[in-house]
Each structure stands twice: as structure tokens, then as C-alpha cells.
N, C-alpha and C positions, 0 to 999 in steps of 0.2 A: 452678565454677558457670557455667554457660550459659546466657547472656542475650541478649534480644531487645530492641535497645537502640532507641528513637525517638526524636530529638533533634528538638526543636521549637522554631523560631524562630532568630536568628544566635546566640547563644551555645550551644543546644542542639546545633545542629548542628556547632558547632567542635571543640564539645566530643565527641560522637558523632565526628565526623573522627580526634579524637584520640586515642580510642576502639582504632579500628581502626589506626591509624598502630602506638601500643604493643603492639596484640597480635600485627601481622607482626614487630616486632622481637625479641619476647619469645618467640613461638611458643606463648602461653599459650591462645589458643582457648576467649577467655570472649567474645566478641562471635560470636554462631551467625547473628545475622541484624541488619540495621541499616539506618533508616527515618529521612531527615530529611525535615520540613515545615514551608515558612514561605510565608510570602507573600510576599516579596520576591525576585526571581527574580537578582539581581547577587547575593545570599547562598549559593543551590544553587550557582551557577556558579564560586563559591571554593572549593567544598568540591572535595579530592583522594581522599581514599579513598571515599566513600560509591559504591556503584553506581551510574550514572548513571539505570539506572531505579528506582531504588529513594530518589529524589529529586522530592518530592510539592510542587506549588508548587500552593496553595490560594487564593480570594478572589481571581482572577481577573478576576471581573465588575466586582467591587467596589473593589479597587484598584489591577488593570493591572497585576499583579505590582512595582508599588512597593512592598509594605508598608505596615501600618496606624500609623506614626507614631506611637509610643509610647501607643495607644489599646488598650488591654487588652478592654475591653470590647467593639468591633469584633472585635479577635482574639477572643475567645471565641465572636463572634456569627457568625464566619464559620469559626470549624472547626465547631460545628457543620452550619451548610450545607450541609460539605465532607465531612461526615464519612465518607459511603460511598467518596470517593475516599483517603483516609489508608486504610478499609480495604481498599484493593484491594490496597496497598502492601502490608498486612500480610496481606493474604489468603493472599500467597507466601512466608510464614514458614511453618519446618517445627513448628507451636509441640508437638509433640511431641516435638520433642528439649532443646528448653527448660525452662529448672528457674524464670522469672523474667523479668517484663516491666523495663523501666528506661525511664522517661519522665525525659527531660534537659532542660532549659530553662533559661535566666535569670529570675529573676521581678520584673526592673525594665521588660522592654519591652513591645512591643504585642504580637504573635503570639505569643510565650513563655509570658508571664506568663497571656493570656487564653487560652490555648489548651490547655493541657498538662494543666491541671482536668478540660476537657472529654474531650480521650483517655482519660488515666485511670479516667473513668467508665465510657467507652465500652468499654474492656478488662474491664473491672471485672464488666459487666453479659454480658460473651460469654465470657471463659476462664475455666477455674477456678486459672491458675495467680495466682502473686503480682504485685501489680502495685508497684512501687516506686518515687518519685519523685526524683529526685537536682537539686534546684533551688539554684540559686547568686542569693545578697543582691546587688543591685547596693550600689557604695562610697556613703559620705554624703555625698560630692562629687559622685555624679551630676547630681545634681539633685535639687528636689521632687517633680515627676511620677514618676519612675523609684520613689523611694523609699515612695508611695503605692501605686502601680502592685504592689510588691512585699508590701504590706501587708497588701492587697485577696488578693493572689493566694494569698500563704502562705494564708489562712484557708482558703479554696475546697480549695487542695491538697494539703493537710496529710488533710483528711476524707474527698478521692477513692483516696487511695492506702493501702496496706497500710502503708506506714512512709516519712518522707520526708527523705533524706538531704541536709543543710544545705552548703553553702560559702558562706561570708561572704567578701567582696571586701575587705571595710572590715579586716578581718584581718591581711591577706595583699599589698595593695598597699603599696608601698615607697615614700617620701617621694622627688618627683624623677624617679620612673620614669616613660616613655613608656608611653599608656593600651596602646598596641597591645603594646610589650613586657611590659607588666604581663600584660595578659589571658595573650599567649601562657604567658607563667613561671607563672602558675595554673592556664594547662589543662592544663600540665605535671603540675602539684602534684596534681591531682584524678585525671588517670590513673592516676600512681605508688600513691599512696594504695589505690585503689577495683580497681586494675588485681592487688593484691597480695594483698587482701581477695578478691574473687571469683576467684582464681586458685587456689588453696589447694585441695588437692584433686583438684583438674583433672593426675593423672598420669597420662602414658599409658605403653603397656605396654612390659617395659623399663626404665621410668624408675625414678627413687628414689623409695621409698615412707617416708613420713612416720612419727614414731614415733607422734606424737598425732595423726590425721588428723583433718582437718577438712573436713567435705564440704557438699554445698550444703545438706543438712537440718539442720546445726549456723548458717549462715547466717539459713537459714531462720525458725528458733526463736527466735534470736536479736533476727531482725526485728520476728517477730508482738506482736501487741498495738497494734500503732502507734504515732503519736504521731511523734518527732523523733528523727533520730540525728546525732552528729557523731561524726567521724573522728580519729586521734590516728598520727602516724605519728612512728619515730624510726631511723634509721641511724648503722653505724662500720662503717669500710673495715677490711676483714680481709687477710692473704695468703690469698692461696688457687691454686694454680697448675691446678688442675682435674684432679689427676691420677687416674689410676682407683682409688685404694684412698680415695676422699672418697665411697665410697657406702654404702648400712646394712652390710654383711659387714663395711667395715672397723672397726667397732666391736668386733666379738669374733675379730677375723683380725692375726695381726701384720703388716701389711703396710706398705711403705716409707714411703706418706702416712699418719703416725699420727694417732689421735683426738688433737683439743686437748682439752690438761689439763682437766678435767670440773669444776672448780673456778671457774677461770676462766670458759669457757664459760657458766657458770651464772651468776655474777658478772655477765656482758655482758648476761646476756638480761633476768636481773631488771634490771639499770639501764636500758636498752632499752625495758620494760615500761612503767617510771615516765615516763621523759623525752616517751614518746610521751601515756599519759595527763594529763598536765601541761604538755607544751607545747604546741604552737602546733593546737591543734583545730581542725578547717574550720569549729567553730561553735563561738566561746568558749563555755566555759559552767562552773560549776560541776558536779564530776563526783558530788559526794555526792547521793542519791538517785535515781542513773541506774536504770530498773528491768530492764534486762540491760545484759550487757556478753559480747563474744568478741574474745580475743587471737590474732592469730597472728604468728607469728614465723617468718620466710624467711632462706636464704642456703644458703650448704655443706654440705652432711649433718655436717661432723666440727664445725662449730659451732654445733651443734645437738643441745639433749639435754632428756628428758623435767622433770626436776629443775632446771631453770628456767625452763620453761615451767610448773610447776608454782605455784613458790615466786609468779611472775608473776600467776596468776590467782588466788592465793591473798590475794596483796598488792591486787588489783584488788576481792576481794571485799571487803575490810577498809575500803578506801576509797570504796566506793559504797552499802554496806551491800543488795548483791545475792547475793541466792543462785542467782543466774541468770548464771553467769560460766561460758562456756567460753573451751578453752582447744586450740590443737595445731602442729601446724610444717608447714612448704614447701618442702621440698628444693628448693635451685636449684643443681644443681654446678656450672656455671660464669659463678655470680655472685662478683663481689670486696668485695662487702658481705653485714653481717647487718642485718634490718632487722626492729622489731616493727610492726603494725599492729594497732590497739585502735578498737574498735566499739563506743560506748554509745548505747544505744537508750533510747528513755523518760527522756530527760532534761527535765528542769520548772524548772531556777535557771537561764534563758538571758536574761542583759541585753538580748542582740541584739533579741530576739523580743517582750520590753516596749517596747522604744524604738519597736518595728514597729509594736504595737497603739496606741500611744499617738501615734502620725502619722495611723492611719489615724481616730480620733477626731477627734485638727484640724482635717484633711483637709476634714472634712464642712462646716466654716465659708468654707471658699473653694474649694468643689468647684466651683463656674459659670469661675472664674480659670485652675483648672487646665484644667477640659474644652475651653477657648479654645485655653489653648497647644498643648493634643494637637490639636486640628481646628487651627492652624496649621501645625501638624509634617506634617500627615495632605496638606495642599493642596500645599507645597512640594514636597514628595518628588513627587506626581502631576503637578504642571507640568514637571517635568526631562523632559528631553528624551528618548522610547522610542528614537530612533536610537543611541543611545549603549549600549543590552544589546544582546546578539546574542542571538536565542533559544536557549533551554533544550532546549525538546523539536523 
């Protein structure tokens, strides 16, 4: 699947970075075009992969390229503004070759969280492709504002996007860990994931072709309807030496690299199936009533086979109680793992997402307290010293 990715604000964009970082090393060619914008202009200037012109520093007038100091509502107030400049950015996307917009953000900060609503719509109301939103919870240790901030913003961008895919922080951070180590070990976690999920399909000619393909309109279908998806991911390291008889011929060819035993194989993938829908979800949640769901399952061609991948989505329907479960594989020959990746869409038992709406109720009783701290954060950041960025453009 071939997507048009826009990372909005510091984690969007790191995240976008990361983006592109995995698909030069993968060769997988699901990032076609890629568009960060924040207002904080020391944030473009960490980014390594993004193009340098395709690095959009917004609000300008407004706040000197410091960033809006975890003010959501600024951030929203000034991508609009800015809006014709975002689209200039994307004016040079080929979106014809695109199956799929990706709006990326955090939705604890300022630029992120208020801003990525607004794109969204703004896609929304000019292409007719899908617009998807991939927003990451800030931890519950951020802070108050951050977790507000997020509260506020899910709602907004949950309703602008065609489906909006979750990462929870609070999940995934490890007791002890350095914030900087943490994030990076999560942008990790969400490329692998999403990088495996949208990869699927993407063979080019030549290549192995899959026995169950999965291509961007099984994605696609998947998505539709809206609402919320989390991600389910599970790996085991295989031998695999890469050698040429690991492609679809060597299935009915007696050739040196023989198929693994088809028992086993099947065995790995249904366990594979479960552990990833049970473990560790980029959005805990209960999976009973998820209203789709699509598995895919990557690695070796020879561990790899239709008959569990089957038994998988069969076991998936049983447990979601959807009749909306696809199911198919990714040939990677020279990966040394198998890994599944499961996708429930239209999930509705998410603790995370009550604890969300139930802050942003509180909220409203000492909303004057918080908007103090944010115009705090918003003044600091603008009295540091301009000597100290080197300009962008």
C-alpha cells in the first residue's frame, strides 16, 4: 500500500522520519511521498530523512518558529492560517499514485494534537482518496495538560479521519526508561507494526508472490466504517539461510531448500495469530466486538502456508465475533523471522479512551489553571534566545 504520509508536529514528524528511515532499509516502498509540519523550527531541523523541502514550518508570525507550548488550540488556530502553505507541500505529491493519506501526530502537544484535525479535514474535503489518522496517547506521567490536550483532540480527530489508528504511550513505556530512549524504542515499535501491515502486497516484479495476497483494497475495507483501530503484532526467529529454492516453485519442486513441515508451519502461525491478538496492542483494549479485523502474516515463503493463515482468521473470527476478518501472507526471503500482524478496526471496550473522555469532563472545572500553564510554556519557549536556531529555509 502507498501512502502519503504527513507528520504533524515533534512526534509526528519523528515519527514520519522513522517512517522513511524503515523503508530505505526494507526496500518496501510504502512511503510515495512525506510532509512534516510544526511550528517549532529546532524540530524540522532534527529531522534526517524528511526532504528538506518538504519540511513546512507554520505560525511564523505567531510564534517565531518556537512552537505553541503545549496550546492545542493555537495549534489548531494556526494551521488553519497556514493551511495554503501545508498545501503547497502537498501540492507536489504525485496523489495519483497513492492508495492512502497518513496523518501522524502525538495528541498530548500543541502543534500535533491541534493541528492534525484540521489537515485531515482539509484532505478530506479536496481528495477522494482515504484519509487515515495514526495518533499516539501521550503516558499518564506526562502531565495534566498533555493528557487533556489528548482528550480534546482524540474527539476532533477520531470524526475528521476515515479510521484512526491508536498508539498508547502509557502501554509501551518501561518503568526506569530514559523519556528519549523510550520514545525512540516506540517509534521503533510503530514502524515495525504499521511498516508490515502496509507493506503486504507491495511485490515488485520478480518478487515472491504471496499465496493469500493482501493488497491495499483488503486494507482498505478493512478500515472503512471508521471509528478506532489498534494493532496487534507477534514474532519467532526462524532459520532461514535465504537460499533460492525459499520461493512459491519450491513448494511443488523438490528442491535442496525444502518446504518446512506444513504441520508445524501451520502450528507457528496460528500461535503467532493469538499472541499478537492478545498481546501487547498499541491500544489495549478488549478484542470481543471489534467490527473487522485483517491478519497478515510475513517472513520466508517456506514458512508460509495458506492453512494457517486460514485456521488464524478463523480463530480471529470466533473471538471478535466479526464476519469481517481477512486474512493473507508477505513473502520476505530474506528475513530471519515470521511474524503475524492483526488489525482490528471498530473496536468499542477501550479503557484507555473512557479514562480520556473522563479527563476531559474534569478538565472543564479547572480549564482557566490549565490555559495559565500553556500561556506559561507558550512565553518561555518565545523569550529563549533566536541566536541559538540556525535558520531552516
Amino acid at each position: 500500500m502507498k501512502l502519503a504520509m504527513i507528520g504533524f508536529g515533534q512526534a509526528g514528524g519523528k515519527i514520519l522520519d522513522k517512517f522513511i528511515e524503515y523503508d530505505k532499509r526494507h526496500g518496501s516502498d510504502i512511503v510515495r511521498a512525506a510532509v512534516a509540519v510544526n511550528t517549532a523550527k529546532a524540530d524540522l531541523m532534527g529531522l534526517e530523512h524528511v526532504p528538506q523541502e518538504n519540511r513546512v514550518l507554520i505560525g511564523q508570525s505567531r510564534v517565531k518558529g518556537h512552537g505553541v507550548g503545549a496550546d492545542n488550540e493555537l495549534g489548531a488556530e494556526i494551521a488553519e492560517e497556514d493551511i495554503d502553505e501545508v498545501q503547497g507541500a502537498i501540492d507536489s505529491i504525485p496523489v495519483h499514485e497513492v492508495d492512502a493519506f497518513l496523518v501522524i501526530s502525538g495528541l498530548g502537544g500543541g502543534t500535533g494534537s491541534g493541528g492534525s484535525p484540521v489537515i485531515a479535514k482539509h484532505l478530506k474535503r479536496i481528495y477522494t482518496e482515504p484519509v487515515y489518522g495514526l495518533g499516539v496517547l501521550p503516558g499518564s506521567d506526562e502531565g495534566g495538560i498533555y493528557t487533556l490536550n489528548a482528550a480534546r483532540s482524540f474527539q476532533t480527530f477520531v470524526r475528521e479521519v476515515d479510521n484512526l489508528l491508536v498508539f498508547d504511550n502509557d502501554a509501551w513505556r518501561k518503568s526506569g526508561e530514559s523519556v528519549q530512549g523510550g520514545y525512540d524504542e516506540i517509534n521503533e515499535e510503530i514502524v515495525t507494526r504499521f511498516g508490515i501491515l502496509f507493506g503486504a502486497g507491495e511485490v515488485e516484479q520478480g518478487g515472491d508472490v504471496a499465496e493469500s495476497v493482501v493488497d491495499s483494497s483488503e486494507i482498505i475495507n478493512t478500515l472503512a466504517g471508521g471509528g478506532v483501530s489498534t494493532i496487534g503484532y507477534a514474532s519467532e526467529t526462524v532459520d532461514n539461510d535465504g537460499g533460492s529454492g525459499s520461493g512459491l516453485l519450491s513448494r511443488f519442486k523438490g528442491d535442496d531448500d525444502p518446504v518446512e513441515d506444513s504441520a508445524s508451519t501451520t502450528n507457528r502461525i496460528t500461535s503467532l495469530v493469538r499472541k499478537a491478538a492478545l498481546g501487547r496492542l498499541t491500544l489495549p483494549c478488549e478484542i470481543e466486538g471489534a467490527e473487522r479485523a485483517l491478519l497478515v502474516t510475513a517472513g520466508p515463503p517456506k514458512y508460509l502456508n495458506r492453512k494457517g493463515i486460514e485456521r488464524g482468521r478463523k480463530w480471529l473470527e470466533e473471538q471478535t465475533g466479526s464476519m469481517e476478518v481477512r486474512g493473507g501472507d508477505y513473502p520476505v526471503p530474506d528475513s530471519q523471522q515470521v511474524a503475524s500482524v492483526v488489525i482490528l478496526s471498530g473496536v468499542n471496550n477501550v479503557p484507555r479512551i473512557k479514562e480520556l473522555q473522563e479527563v476531559a469532563i474534569e478538565a472543564q472545572d479547572n480549564i482557566d489553571e490549565i490555559r495559565e500553564e500553556s500561556e506559561d510554556n507558550l512565553e518561555e519557549l518565545v523569550e529563549d534566545d533566536d541566536d541559538e536556531l540556525e535558520p531552516l529555509f
